[in-house]
C-alpha positions in Angstrom: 118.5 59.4 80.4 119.8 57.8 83.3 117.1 55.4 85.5 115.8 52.6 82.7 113.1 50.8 83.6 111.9 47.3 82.2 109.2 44.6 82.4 107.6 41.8 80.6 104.0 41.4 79.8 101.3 39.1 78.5 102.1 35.2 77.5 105.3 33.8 78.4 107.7 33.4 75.5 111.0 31.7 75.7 113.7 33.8 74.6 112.4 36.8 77.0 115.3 36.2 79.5 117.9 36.6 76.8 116.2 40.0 75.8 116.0 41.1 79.4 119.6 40.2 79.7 120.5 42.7 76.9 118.6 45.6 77.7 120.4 45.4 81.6 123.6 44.3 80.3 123.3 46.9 77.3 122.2 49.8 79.4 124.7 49.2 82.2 127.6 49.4 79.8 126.1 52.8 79.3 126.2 53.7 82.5 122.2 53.6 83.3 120.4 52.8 86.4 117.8 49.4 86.0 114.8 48.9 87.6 113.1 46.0 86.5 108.9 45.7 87.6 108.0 42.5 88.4 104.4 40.4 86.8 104.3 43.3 84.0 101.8 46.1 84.4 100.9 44.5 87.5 104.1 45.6 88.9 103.4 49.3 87.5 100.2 49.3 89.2 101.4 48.1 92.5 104.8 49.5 92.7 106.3 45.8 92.5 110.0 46.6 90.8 113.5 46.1 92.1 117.2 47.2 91.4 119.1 45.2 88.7 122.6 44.8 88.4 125.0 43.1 85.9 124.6 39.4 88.4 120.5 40.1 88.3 120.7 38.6 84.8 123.8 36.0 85.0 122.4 32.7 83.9 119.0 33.2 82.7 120.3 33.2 78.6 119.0 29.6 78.1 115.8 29.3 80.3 112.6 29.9 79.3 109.8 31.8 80.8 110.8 35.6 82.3 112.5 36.0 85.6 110.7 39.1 86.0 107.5 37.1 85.9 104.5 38.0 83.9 100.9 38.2 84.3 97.6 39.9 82.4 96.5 43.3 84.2 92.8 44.1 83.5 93.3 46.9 86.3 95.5 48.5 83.5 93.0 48.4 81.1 91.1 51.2 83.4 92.0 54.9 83.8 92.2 54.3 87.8 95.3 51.9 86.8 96.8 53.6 84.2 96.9 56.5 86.8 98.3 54.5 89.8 101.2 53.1 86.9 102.1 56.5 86.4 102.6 57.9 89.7 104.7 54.7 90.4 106.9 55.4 87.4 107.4 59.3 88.4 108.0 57.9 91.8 110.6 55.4 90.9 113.1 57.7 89.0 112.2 56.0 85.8 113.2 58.2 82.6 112.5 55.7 80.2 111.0 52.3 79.7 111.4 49.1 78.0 107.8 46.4 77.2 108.8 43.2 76.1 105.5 41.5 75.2 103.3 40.9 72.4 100.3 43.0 71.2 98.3 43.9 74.3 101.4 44.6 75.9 102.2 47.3 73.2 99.1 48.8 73.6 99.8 49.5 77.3 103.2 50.9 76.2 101.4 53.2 73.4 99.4 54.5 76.4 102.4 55.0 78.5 103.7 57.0 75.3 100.8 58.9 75.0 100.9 60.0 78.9 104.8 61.0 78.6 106.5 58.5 79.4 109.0 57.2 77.0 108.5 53.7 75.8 110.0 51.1 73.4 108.6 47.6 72.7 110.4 44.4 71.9 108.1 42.0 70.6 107.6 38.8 72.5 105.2 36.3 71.6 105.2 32.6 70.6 102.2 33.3 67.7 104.3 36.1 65.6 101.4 37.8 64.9 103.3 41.2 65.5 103.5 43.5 62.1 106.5 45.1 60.8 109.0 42.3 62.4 109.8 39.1 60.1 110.1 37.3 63.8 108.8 37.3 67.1 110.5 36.2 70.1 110.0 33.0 71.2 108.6 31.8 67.8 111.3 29.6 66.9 111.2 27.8 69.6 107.7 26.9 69.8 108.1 25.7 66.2 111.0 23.7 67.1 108.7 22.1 70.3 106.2 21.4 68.1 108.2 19.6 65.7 109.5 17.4 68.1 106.1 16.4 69.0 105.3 15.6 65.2 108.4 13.4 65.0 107.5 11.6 68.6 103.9 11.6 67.2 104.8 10.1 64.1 106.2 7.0 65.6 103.3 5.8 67.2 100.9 6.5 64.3 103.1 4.3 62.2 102.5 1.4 64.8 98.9 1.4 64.6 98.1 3.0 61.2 96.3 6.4 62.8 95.9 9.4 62.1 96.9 11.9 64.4 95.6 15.7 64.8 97.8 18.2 66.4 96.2 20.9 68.0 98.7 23.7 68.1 98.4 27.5 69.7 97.5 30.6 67.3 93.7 32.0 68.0 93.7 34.2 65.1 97.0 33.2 62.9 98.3 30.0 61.6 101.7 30.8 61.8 103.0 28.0 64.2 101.1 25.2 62.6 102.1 26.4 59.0 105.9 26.1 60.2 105.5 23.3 62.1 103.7 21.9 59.6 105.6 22.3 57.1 109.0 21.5 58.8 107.0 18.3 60.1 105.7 17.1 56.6 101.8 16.9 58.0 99.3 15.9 55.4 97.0 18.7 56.1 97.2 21.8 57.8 94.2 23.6 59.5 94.9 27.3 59.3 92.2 30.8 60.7 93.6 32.5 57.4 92.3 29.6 55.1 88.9 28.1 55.2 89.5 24.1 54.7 87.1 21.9 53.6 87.1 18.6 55.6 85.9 16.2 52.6 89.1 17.1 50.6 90.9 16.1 54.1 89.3 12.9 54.0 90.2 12.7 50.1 93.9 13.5 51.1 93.6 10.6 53.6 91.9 7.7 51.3 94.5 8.6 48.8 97.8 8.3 51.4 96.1 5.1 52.8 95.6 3.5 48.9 99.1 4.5 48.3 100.5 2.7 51.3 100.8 5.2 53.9 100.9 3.6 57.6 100.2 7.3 59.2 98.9 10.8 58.5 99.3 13.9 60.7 97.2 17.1 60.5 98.0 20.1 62.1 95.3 22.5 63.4 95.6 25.9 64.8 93.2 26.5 67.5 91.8 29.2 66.0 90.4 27.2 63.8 88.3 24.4 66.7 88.7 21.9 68.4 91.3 19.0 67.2 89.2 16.5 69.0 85.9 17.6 67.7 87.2 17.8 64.3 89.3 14.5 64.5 85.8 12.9 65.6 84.2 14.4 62.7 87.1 12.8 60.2 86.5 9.8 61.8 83.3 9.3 61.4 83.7 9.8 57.5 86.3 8.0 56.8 86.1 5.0 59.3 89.8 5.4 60.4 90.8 5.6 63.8 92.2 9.2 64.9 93.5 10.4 68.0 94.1 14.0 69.1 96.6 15.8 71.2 96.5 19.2 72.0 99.6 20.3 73.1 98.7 24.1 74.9 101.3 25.7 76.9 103.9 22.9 75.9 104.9 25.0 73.4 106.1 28.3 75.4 108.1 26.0 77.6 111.6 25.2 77.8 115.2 26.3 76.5 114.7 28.8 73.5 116.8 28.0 70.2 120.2 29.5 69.5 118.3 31.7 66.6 115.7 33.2 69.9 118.6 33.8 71.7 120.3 35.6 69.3 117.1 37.5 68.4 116.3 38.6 71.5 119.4 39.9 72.3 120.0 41.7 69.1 116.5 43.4 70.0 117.4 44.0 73.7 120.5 45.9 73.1 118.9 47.8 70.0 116.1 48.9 72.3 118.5 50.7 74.5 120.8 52.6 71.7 117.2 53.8 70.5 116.1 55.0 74.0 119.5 56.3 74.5 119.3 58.2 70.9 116.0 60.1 71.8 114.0 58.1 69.8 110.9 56.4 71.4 107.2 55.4 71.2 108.0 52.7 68.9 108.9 48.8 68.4 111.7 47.7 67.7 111.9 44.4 65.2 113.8 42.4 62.1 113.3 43.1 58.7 115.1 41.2 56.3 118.1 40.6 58.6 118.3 44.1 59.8 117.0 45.9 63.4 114.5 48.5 61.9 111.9 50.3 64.3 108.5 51.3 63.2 106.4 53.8 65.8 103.6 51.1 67.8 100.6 53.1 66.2 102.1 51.3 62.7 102.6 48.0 64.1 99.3 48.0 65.8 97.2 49.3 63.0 98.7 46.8 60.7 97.6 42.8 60.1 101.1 40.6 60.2 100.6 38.5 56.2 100.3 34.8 56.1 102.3 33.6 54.1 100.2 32.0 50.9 103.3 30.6 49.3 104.9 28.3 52.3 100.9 27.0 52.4 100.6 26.4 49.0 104.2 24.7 49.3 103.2 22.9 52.3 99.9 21.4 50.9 102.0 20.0 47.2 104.6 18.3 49.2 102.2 16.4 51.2 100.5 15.1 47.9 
């Protein structure tokens, strides 16, 4: 192998910079070519990549977002745009290639695979919801935003005796709002992966409010509805005054944690050695503390497991 190339795909998630870093920095110590295709499959389809060099990455560790951009690409989705990718990869030189992105984007790279070119992911996403990796890129920061939030939050419904509902990302998984949640000390948390019944919220509330409680803060994952509707609905039954925030793309934004960081670069540099090794069509993730790589067809197939326990946990502490 000597041309590498590598791009980021899908939703933005902080901590990609530091991964991009690695995989330049890690495959330029090895003495590989980088070419790095700008706005994701977009920049397969249109032939959108550039050089990179040790300085292309200097001082991106600690920003968020990608500096090779991002973007969604329907036209990949079609066999007209898979076929224009590939002649732009032959074209380019590129032996190998590295996907940092979340699940869609690992199902373009498990086509790539499938047409011969050699690909390994790096999962990026601010939900987790990748299998066979304990942690996502980007993850811990958005937790970490989103606990800010609840302790900003938590000032102002202690003024005015409210209750507050946090609508937090995660269509089909709960994991943000679980950790935030939990890490935030919300009375209730709305999860996809457990159905909640809103007359044991209002319960929960009646019995913080008879017990002196100036605030309460739910968390809801969006997957679940609307904060507003639902804070509307808890109004309504229990005659207290709610107000709901949802806080969208504030929580992909700004400087990833120390633990991202770390993360992402860890995955970066391991995505190289296991290009360089011969092995590819696979992602590469943490398990238990340890890099471990599991082929995409596993990861794809497979449902990541909400955790039961930190709910359960989450749910006696706020009694």
């Amino acid at each position: 192998m000597r041309r590498l190339g590598v791009l980021t795909s899908g939703g933005d998630a902080p901590g990609m910079n530091a991964a991009l870093r690695a995989v330049v920095r890690k495959a330029i110590y090895h003495g590989l070519e980088v070419v790095g295709f700008r706005r994701g499959y977009h920049g397969l389809i249109y032939g959108e990549y550039e050089s990179m060099g040790l300085g292309s990455v200097a001082d991106i560790i600690h920003r968020g977002g990608t500096a090779l951009r991002t973007a969604r690409s329907p036209e990949f989705l079609e066999p007209a745009g898979r076929k224009q990718a590939l002649e732009n990869i032959n074209a380019s030189g590129i032996d190998a290639l590295v996907v940092i992105g979340g699940d869609g984007s690992f199902r373009g790279a498990a086509a790539l695979e499938s047409a011969g070119i050699q690909t390994v992911g790096i999962p990026g996403t601010i939900d987790n919801d990748i299998a066979c990796t304990d942690y996502s890129i980007g993850f811990d920061t958005a937790v970490n935003n989103v606990t800010d939030v609840i302790n900003k939050v938590r000032d102002t419904a202690t003024s005015h005796d409210r209750v507050y509902l946090i609508e937090v990302m995660g269509r089909s998984t709960g994991h943000i709002a679980l950790a935030a949640g939990l890490a935030g000390g919300a009375e209730s948390i709305l999860v996809p992966e457990v159905p909640y019944d809103l007359d044991k919220v209002c319960e929960r509330l009646h019995r913080g409010v008879k017990r002196g409680k100036l605030h309460s803060l739910i968390l809801v994952a969006e997957g679940v509805g609307s904060a507003i509707e639902i804070g509307k609905q808890l109004q309504e039954l229990t005659k207290m005054e709610t107000r709901a925030i949802v806080l969208g793309h504030l929580q992909r934004g700004g400087t990833p944690t120390a633990f991202d960081r770390m993360l992402a670069s860890r995955l970066g540099a391991a995505a190289v050695d296991f290009l360089r090794s011969g092995c590819h069509g696979l992602m590469v993730g943490v398990q238990a503390g340890q890099i471990k790589a599991v082929p995409f067809t596993e990861a794809l197939t497979q449902k990541k497991p909400f955790s039961k326990e930190l709910f359960e946990l989450a749910t006696i502490l706020a009694i």
